[in-house]
C-alpha positions as CSV (number, residue, x, y, z in Angstrom):
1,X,-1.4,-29.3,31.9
2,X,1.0,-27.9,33.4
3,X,5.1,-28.8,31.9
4,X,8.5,-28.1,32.8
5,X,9.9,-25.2,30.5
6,X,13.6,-25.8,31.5
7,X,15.7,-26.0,35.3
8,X,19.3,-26.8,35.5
9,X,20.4,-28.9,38.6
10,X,18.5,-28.7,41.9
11,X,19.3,-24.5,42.7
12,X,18.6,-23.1,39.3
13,X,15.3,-20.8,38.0
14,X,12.7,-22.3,36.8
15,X,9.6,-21.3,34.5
16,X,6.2,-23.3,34.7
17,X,4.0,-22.8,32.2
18,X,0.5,-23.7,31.3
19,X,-1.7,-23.0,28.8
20,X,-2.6,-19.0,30.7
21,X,0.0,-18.4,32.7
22,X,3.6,-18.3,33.5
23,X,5.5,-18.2,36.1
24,X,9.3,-18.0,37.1
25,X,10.7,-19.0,40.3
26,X,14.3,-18.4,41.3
27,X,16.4,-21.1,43.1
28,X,13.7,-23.6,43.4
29,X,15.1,-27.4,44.9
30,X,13.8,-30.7,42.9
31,X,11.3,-31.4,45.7
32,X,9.7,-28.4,46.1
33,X,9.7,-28.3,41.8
34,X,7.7,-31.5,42.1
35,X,5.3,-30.3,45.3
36,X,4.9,-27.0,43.4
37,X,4.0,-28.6,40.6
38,X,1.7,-31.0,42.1
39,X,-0.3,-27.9,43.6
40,X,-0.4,-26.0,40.0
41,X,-1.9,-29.1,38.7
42,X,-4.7,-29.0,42.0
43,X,-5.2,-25.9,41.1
44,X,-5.9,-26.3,37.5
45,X,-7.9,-29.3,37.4
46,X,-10.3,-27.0,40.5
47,X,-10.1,-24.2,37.9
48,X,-11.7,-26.3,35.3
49,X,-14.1,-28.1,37.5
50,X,-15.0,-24.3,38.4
51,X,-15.9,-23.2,35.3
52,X,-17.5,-26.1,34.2
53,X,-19.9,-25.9,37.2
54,X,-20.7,-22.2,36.1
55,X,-21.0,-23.2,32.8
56,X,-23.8,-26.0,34.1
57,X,-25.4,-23.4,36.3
58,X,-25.7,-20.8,34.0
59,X,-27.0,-23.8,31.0
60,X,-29.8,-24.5,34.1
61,X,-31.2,-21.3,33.9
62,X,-30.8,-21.1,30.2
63,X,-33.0,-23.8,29.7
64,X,-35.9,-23.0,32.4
65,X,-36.1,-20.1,30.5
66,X,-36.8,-21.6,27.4
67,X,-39.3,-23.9,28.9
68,X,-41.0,-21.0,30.6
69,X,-41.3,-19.2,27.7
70,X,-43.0,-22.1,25.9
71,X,-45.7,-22.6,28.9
72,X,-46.3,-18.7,28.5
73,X,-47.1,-19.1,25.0
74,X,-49.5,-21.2,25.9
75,X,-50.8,-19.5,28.8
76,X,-49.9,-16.3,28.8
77,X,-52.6,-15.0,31.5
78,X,-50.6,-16.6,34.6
79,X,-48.5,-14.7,36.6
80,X,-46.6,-17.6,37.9
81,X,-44.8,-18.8,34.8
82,X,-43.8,-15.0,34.3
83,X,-42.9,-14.7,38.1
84,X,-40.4,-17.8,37.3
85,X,-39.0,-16.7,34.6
86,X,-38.3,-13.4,36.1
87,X,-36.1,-15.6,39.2
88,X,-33.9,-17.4,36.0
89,X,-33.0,-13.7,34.6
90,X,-32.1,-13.0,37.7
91,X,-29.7,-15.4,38.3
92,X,-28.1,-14.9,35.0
93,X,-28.1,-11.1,35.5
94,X,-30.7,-10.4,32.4
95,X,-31.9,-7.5,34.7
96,X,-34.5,-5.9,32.4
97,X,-35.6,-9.4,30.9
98,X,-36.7,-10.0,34.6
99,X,-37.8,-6.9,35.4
100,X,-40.1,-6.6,32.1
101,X,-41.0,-10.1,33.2
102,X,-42.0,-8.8,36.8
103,X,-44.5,-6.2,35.6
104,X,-46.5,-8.4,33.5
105,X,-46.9,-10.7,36.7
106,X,-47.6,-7.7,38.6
107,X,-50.5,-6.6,36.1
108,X,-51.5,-10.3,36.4
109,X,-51.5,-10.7,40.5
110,X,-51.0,-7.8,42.3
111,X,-50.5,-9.9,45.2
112,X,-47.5,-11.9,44.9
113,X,-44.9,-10.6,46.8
114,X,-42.3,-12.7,45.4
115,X,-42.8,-10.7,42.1
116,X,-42.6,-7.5,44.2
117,X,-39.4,-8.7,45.7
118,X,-37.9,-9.7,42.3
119,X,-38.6,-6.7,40.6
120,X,-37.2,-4.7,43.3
121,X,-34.1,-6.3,43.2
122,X,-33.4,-5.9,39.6
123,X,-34.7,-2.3,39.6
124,X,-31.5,-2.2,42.4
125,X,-29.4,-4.1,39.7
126,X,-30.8,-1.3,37.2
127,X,-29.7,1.2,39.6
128,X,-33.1,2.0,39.8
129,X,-33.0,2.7,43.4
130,X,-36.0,4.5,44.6
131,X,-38.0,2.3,42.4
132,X,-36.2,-0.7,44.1
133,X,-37.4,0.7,47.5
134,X,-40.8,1.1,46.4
135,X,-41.2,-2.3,45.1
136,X,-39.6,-3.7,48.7
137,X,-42.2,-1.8,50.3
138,X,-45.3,-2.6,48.4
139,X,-43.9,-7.0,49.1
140,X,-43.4,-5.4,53.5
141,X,-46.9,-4.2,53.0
142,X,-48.0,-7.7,51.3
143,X,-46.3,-9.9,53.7
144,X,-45.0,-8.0,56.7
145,X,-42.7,-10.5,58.0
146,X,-40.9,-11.0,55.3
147,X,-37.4,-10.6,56.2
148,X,-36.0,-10.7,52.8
149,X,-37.4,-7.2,51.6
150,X,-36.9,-5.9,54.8
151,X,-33.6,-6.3,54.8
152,X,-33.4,-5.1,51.0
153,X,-35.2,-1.4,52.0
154,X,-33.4,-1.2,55.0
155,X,-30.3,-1.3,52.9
156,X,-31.4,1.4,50.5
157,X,-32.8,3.4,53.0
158,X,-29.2,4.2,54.2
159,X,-28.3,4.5,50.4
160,X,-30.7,8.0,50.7
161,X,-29.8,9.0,54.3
């Protein structure tokens, strides 16, 4: 919420202050006190809204992990419920979660380029980058066309040149 700390008249300073932040504004006139204010309170409420979408996005991916860890407990021998697990580290940046998760798929189907592609990407994320371009590779020579590893080794090919 944002309040009115204290203005004198329509010409005087003014300090707005919310819960984060304050700010002081010199010589501010009643109507642009009240548009002003108006925006902080936009801007605010977008804030919140924000974080409470990442806060939902990252609680998604949260619980898919959970519930592919549960399926691989019961069936550890598939590569996809690895593989998926692998994309939900990922997304919350649990690099080495995914890319542990990655190898076992790999030593369960050394054919799924998805799982090539992941682990190259969070071998990049590791900094692991000629490990990266490997694994970008071995998915090109998979699946030629895909675009997505392509693109990936191209860029760490001009990391190395």
């Amino acid at each position: 919420m944002v309040m009115i700390a204290f203005y004198w008249a329509h010409y005087e300073p003014c300090i707005l202050r919310s819960k984060s932040w304050l700010i002081f504004l010199p010589k501010v006139k009643h109507q642009e006190m009240l548009s002003l204010g108006k925006n902080l309170l936009k801007l605010r409420k977008k804030s919140l809204l924000l974080n409470q979408g990442s806060q939902g996005y990252k609680d998604k991916w949260q619980k898919a992990i959970g519930f592919y860890s549960e399926t691989i407990k019961l069936s550890s021998n598939n590569a996809t419920y690895d593989s998926n697990r692998s994309q939900a580290y990922l997304e919350l940046g649990s690099y080495l979660q995914a890319e542990a998760d990655c190898t076992k798929a790999i030593n369960l189907d050394k054919k799924n380029v998805k799982v090539y592609f992941r682990r190259g990407r969070a071998r990049e994320m590791l900094g692991y980058y000629t490990d990266a371009l490997d694994d970008f590779q071995h998915a090109l020579v998979l699946e030629l066309t895909n675009k997505m590893a392509s693109s990936a080794a191209e860029r760490l090919r001009k990391l190395f040149q």
